[in-house]
C-alpha positions as semicolon CSV with decimal commas, in nm:
position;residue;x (nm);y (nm);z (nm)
1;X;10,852;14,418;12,272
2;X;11,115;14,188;12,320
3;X;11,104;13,855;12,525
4;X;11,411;13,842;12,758
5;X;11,631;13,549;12,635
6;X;11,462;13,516;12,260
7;X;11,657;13,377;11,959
8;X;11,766;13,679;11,736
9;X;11,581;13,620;11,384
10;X;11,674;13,752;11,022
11;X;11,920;14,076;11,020
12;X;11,929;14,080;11,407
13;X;12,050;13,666;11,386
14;X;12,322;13,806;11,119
15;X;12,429;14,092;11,313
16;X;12,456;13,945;11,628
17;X;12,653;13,661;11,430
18;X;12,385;13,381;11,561
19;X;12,467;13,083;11,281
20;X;12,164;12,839;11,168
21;X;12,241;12,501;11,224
22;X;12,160;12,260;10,909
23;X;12,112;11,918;10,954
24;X;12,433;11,745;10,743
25;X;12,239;11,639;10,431
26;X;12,317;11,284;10,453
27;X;12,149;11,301;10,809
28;X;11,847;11,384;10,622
29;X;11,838;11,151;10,355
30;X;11,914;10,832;10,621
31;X;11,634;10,921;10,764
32;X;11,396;10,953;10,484
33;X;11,496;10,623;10,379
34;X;11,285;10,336;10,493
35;X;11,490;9,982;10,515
36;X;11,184;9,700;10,496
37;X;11,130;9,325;10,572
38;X;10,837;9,256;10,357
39;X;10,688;8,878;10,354
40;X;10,620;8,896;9,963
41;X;10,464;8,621;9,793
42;X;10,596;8,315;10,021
43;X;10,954;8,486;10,035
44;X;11,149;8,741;10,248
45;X;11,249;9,063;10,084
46;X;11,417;9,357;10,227
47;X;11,390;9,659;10,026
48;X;11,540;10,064;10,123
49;X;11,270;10,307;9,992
50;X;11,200;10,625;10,030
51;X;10,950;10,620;10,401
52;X;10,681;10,841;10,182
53;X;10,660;10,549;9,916
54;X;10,306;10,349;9,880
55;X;10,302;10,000;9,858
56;X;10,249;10,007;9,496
57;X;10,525;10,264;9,412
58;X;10,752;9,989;9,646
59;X;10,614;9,701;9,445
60;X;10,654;9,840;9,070
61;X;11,018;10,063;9,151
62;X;11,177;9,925;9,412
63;X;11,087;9,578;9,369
64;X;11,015;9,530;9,002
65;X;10,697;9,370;9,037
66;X;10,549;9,492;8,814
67;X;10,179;9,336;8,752
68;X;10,054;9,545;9,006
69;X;9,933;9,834;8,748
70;X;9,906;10,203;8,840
71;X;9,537;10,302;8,789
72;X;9,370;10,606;8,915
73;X;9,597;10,617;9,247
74;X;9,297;10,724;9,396
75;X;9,138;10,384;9,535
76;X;8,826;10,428;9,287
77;X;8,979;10,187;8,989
78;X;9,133;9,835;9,202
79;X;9,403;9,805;8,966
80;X;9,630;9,802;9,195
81;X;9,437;9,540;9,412
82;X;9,663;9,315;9,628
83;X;9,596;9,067;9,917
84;X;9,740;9,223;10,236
85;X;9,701;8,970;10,573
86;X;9,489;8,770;10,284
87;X;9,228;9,048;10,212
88;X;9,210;9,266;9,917
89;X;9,396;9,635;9,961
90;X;9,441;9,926;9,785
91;X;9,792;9,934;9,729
92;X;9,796;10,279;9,633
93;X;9,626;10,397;9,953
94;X;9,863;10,210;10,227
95;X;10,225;10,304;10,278
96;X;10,512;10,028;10,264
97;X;10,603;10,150;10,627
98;X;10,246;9,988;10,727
99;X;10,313;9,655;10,540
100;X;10,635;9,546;10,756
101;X;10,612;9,209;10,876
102;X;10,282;9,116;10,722
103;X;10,177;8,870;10,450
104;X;10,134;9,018;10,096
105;X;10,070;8,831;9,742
106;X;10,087;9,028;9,428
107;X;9,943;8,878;9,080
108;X;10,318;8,700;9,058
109;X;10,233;8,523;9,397
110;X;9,886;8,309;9,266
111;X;10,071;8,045;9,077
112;X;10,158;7,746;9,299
113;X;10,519;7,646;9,140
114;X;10,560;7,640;8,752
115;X;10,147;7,590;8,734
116;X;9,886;7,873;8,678
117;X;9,614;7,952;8,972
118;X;9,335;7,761;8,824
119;X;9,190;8,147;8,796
120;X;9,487;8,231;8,576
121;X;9,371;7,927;8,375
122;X;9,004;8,010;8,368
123;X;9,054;8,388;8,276
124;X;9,259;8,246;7,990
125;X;9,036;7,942;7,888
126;X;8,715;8,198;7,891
127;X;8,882;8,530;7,756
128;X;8,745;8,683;7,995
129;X;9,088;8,969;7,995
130;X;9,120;9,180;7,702
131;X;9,358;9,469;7,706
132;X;9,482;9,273;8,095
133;X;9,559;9,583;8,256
134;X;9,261;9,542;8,541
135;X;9,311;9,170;8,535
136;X;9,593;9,114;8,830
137;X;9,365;9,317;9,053
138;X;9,050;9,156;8,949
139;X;9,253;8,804;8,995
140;X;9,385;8,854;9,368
141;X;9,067;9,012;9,458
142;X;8,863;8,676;9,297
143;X;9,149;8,493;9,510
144;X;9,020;8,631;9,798
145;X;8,715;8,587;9,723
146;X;8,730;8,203;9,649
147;X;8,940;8,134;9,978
148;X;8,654;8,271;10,203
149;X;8,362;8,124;9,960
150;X;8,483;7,812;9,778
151;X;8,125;7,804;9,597
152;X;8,022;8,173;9,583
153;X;7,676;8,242;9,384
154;X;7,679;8,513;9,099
155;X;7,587;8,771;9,373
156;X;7,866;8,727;9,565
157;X;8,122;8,741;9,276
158;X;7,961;9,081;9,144
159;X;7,949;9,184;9,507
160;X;8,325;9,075;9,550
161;X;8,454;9,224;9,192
162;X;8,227;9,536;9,269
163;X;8,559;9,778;9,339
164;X;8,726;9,702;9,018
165;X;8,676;9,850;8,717
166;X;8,710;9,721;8,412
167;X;8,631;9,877;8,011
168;X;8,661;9,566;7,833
169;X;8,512;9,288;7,893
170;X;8,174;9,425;8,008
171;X;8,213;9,171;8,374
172;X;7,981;8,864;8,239
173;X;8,298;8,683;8,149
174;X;8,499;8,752;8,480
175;X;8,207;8,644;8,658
176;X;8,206;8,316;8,450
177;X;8,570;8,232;8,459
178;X;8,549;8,284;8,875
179;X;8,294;8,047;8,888
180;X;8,465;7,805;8,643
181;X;8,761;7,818;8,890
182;X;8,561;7,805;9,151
183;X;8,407;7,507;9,040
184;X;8,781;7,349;8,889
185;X;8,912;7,425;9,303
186;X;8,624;7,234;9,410
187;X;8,658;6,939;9,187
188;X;9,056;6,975;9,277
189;X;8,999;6,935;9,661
190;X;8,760;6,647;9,618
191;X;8,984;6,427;9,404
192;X;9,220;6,163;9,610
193;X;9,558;6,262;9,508
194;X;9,633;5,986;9,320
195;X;9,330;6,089;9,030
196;X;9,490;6,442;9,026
197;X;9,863;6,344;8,967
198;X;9,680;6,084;8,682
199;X;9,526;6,405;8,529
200;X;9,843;6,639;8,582
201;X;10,053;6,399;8,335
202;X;9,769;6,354;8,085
């Protein structure tokens, strides 16, 4: 039975001489383009991506940051562990689109100027990174960690590290070098700023 008024379909549309429209096909890729403001690391970027992107496909392809590392793309690994609004995230679970406007620090962001993080330093003093590839995630989530708790206990560093993996290193060493730079931020913050430029130029 046919509705009264219906659009003719298939060999009916053809006969009748009923024309699809297309969208133009630039139409369609404007608006599967995303244009971004991102506050990255202390700086402004604007990026065009593709609007499906993650924030870790933006990061590594777009943006060329690449210390971020692709891991399971899953959210079971933390590899790709970055600090969104100052928190750890999942970079490969949250789109760009959701990131607009709000702070984010990747692995590049932790050193202050030309100098290390003192984490960067105490993963590197301890050997606590082997083959590196889980260390930027490990590192921001730490950061995280260590801006909350300035003097967390053993528990709290397993606790905090729990969601990244890691095949090398076997964790005693990452939990070490946290609390060494833990202990280094402490020791940093309690020195008058006269004793800490003295011990920068030694």
């Amino acid at each position: 039975m046919k509705h009264r008024g219906a659009r003719p379909r298939g060999r009916a549309a053809r006969a009748s001489g009923a024309r699809r429209v297309r969208t133009p096909r630039s139409d369609r890729i404007e608006r599967a383009t995303a244009h971004l403001t991102l506050h990255l690391n202390g700086e402004q970027r604007d990026v065009a991506c593709a609007s499906h992107k993650t924030l870790l496909e933006i990061l590594r392809e777009d943006l060329a940051l690449t210390g971020t590392k692709h891991g399971c793309e899953l959210g079971e690994c933390g590899t790709c562990t970055v600090l969104l609004d100052g928190r750890p995230q999942l970079s490969c679970l949250v789109l760009g689109l959701e990131c607009e406007g709000r702070p984010i620090v990747t692995v590049e962001g932790l050193a202050r100027g030309p100098e290390p993080h003192p984490l960067q330093v105490a993963f590197a003093d301890l050997g606590a990174a082997q083959c590196g590839y889980c260390t930027p995630g490990i590192l921001c989530a730490a950061k995280a960690l260590l801006d909350e708790r300035p003097a967390p206990t053993r528990e709290e560093i397993r606790e905090a590290l729990s969601g990244n993996l890691c095949r090398c290193t076997g964790y005693i060493k990452i939990f070490e070098a946290v609390e060494l730079a833990a202990l280094r931020l402490r020791e940093e913050t309690a020195s008058p700023p006269r004793a800490r430029r003295s011990r920068a130029g030694r």
